[in-house]
N, C-alpha and C positions, 0 to 999 in steps of 0.2 A: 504494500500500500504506500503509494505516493505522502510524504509528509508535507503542509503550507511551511513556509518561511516566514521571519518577520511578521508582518501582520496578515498573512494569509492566513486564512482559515479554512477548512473545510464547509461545503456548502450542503444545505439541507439533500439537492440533488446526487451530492455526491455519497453522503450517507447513506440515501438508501440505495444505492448503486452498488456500494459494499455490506449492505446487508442481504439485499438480492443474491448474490456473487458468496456469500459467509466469509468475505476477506477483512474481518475486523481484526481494530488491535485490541489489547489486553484493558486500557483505561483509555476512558471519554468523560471531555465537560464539555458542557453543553448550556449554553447561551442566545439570549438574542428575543427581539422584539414578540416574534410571530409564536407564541404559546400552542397554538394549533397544531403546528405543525413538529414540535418538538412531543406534546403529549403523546401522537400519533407515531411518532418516530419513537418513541420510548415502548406501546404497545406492540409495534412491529416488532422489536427487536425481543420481546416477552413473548410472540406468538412464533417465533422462528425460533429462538433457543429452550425456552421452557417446554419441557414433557407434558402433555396437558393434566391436570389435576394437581402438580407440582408445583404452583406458584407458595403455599405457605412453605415449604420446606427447602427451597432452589433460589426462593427472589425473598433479597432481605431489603428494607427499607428504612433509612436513618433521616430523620429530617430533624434538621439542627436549631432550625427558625433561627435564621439569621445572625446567630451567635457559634463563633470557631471553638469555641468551649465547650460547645455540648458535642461535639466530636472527638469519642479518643479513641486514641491510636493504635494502641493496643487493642484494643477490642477491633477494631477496623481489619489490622493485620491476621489478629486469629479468624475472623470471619472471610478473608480473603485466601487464606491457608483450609476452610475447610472445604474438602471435597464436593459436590455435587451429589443429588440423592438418585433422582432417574434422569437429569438435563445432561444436554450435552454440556454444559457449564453450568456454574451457576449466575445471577445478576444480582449486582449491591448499587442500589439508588441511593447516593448520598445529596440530599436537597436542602440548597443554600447554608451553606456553611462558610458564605464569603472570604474563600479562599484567594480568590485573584482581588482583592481589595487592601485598604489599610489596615485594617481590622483583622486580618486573615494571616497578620506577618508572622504570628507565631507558630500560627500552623503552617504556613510555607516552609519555615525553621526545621521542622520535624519530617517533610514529608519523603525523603531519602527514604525512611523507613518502608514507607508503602512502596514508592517504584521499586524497591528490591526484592520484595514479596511478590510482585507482581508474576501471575501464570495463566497460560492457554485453558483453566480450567476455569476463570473467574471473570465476567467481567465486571468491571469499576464501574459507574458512570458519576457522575457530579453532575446535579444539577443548579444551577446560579441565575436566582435571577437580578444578583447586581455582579459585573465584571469592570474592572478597571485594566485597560489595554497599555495604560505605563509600566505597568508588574511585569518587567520585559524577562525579567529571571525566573518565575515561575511558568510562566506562558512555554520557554523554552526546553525549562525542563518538562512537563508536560506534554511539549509536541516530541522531544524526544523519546519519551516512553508510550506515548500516545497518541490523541489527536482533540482539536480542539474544536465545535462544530457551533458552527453562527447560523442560528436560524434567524434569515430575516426578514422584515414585510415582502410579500410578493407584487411587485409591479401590475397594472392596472390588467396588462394583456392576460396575463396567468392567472388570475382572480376571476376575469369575465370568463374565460376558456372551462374554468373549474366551475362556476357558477352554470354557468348553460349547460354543464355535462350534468350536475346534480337532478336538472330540471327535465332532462331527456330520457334518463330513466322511467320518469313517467310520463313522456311525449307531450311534455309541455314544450312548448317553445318560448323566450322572452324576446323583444327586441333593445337592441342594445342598446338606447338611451337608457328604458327601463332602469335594465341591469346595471348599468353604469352610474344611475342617480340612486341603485340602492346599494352599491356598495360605497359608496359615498357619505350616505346617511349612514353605512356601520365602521365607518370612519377605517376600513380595506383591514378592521379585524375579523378573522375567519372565522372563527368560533360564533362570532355575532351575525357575517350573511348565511354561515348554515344554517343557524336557530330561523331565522327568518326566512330563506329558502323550504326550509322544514315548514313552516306556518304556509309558507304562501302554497306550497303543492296539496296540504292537508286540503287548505280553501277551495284548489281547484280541483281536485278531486270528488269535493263533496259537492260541490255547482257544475260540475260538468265543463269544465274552461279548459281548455290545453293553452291559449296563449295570451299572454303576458304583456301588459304597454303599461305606459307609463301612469297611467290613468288611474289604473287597477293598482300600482304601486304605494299610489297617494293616499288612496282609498286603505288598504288594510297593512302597511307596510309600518314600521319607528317612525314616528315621527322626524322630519328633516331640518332636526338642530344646527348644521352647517347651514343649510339654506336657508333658515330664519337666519340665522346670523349675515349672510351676504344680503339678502335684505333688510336686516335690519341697518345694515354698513351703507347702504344704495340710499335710505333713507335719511342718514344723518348728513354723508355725504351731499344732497339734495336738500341741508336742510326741511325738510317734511319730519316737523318734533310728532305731530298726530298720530302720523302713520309709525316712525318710529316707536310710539308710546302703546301703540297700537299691537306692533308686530312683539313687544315683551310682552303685551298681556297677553299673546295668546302661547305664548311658550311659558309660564304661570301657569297656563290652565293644564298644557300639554305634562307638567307637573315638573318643569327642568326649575332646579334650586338657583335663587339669584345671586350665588357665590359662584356656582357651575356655570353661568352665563356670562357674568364679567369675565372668569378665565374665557371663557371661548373669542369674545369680546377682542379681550387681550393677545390673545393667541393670533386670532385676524391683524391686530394692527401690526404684532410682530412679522406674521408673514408677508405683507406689503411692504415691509421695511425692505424686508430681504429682494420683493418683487420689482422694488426699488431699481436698485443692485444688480439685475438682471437682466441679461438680452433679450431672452430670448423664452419662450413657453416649457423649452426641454431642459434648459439650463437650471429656472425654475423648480420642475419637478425633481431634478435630482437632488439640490439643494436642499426642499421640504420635503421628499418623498412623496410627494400628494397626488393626486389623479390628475388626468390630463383639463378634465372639466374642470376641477377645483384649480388646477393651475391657468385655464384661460381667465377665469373669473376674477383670481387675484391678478392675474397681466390688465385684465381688463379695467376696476376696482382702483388700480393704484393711480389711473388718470387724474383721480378725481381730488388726491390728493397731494400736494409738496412733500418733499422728506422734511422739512424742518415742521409741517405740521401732522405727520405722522408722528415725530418725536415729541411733539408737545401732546397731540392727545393721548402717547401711550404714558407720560409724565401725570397726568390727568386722572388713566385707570390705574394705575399703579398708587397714586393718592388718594384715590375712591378705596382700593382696596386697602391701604390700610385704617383707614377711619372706619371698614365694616369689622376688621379684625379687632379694630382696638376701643369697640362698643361708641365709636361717636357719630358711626349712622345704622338707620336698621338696615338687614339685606335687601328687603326690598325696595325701598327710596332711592337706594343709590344707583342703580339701572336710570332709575328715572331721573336724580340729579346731573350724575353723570350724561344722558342723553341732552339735557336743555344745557351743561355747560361747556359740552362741544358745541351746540347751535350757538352760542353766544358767542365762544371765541371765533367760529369759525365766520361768525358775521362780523366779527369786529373786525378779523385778518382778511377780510377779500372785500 
């Protein structure tokens, strides 16, 4: 098996290519955005090496909750030194024990110990869901004895591709705005357009619908938290305080918490900043990671604004939010303060 260098990593495609193939090594950790596709990659790798019936006595499970202390070492090493009952191996899931962090330096300290234990009878896994990629000594020794595997968001085309295959199974068909505006709404986490893929086939199954538009999306699908936010962003932009005032009451009703909205709020102005900054719509999406749609709208979105009054109104939410943290406004006025004191500055500045 091929080892990454430096900051290369093994990628999700590549993992199960060698799990396909049974050409693994001895220890894996395992990181990265996309939880979906790691859970699933963790099952596979349960369903290919475990005897069936053998999970309690082949698959051990240590979950350390975030603390390198609740993992010791000794016990790790005898657990990785005991044999297998009917597996072709056995599997040890050790979960966040932030090991590639600051926090983790002492068990970095110790971990010689396990790579020399290490055998074709066992396999390691670690799983992390914080990694710090300056840990250049750990990382190294790890892909040395290992491999280190980054699962991470899938780009817009692999998400639509995976989404219309889920739907074809039961000869539904979507069209790809649709698709496109609902994986959007699950802001391209899989875990969330399956749940929702899962709902929406139930519905068409029990109404008789094989196909899918955007229509029907609106109709029974998560509400479209990014889209109220670009319009609610179209509205301030355009001065329209009403409509603005308008489009947070109806995401109140939709039940989104007025702390969750300022970030998103925020989040928007951040990304415009960056849209700023950018040539171009692909340049863009690499940058944020974000859909090709979500990326015209902020290309588009950013006209409306200067960079020096982007910075002043993320200076603006940034101070709203701490007056809601520090009880000197309630959460919900501030959406609303915050709305009418863009509209003032932004009538004062233009």
């Amino acid at each position: 098996m091929a080892r990454g260098s430096g900051d290369v990593f093994f990628t999700y495609s590549q993992m199960v290519q060698s799990i396909k193939s049974m050409d693994l090594a001895n220890f894996y950790l395992f990181f990265g955005e996309e939880d979906f596709l790691l859970e699933y990659t963790i099952d596979l790798l349960k369903t290919k090496i475990l005897a069936p019936g053998t999970e309690q006595l082949d698959f051990k499970f240590i979950d350390c909750k975030s603390s390198p202390d609740n993992l010791n070492i000794d016990e790790l090493i005898s657990e990785i030194n005991t044999p297998s009952f009917m597996s072709e191996r056995r599997i040890i899931l050790i979960r966040n024990s932030n090991l590639v962090t600051a926090s983790g330096k002492s068990l970095q300290d110790k971990f010689d110990g396990i790579f020399s234990v290490l055998n074709p009878n066992t396999l390691v896994i670690f799983r992390e869901d914080k990694f710090e990629k300056r840990y250049k000594k750990i990382i190294n020794a790890i892909k040395e004895h290992g491999e280190i595997v980054e699962f991470k968001k899938q780009d817009l085309n692999t998400l639509m591709n995976w989404g219309a295959a889920i739907l074809r199974k039961n000869d539904i068909k979507i069209t790809r705005d649709a698709l496109e505006n609902l994986i959007g709404r699950c802001e391209s986490e899989m875990h969330v357009i399956k749940n929702e893929l899962e709902k929406i086939t139930l519905i068409c199954l029990n109404q008789g619908i094989n196909a899918v538009n955007l229509d029907l999306i609106n109709k029974i699908a998560l509400p479209d938290l990014r889209g109220s936010i670009f319009d609610l962003t179209d509205a301030i932009a355009e001065s329209r305080v009403d409509k603005a005032l308008s489009i947070y009451g109806i995401m109140l009703e939709q039940k989104f918490s007025p702390v969750f909205i300022l970030f998103m709020i925020a989040r928007q102005f951040r990304q415009l900043y960056t849209a700023k900054a950018s040539s171009n719509i692909n340049e863009l999406m690499s940058k944020l990671g974000v859909t090709n749609f979500v990326a015209r709208k902020l290309n588009s979105q950013k006209s409306y604004f200067s960079l020096e009054e982007i910075e002043s109104i993320y200076l603006l939410i940034c101070e709203m939010d701490y007056n809601v943290k520090t009880g000197q406004i309630d959460q919900e006025s501030s959406i609303e303060m915050l709305i009418l004191e863009v509209a003032n500055f932004r009538k004062t500045n233009n």
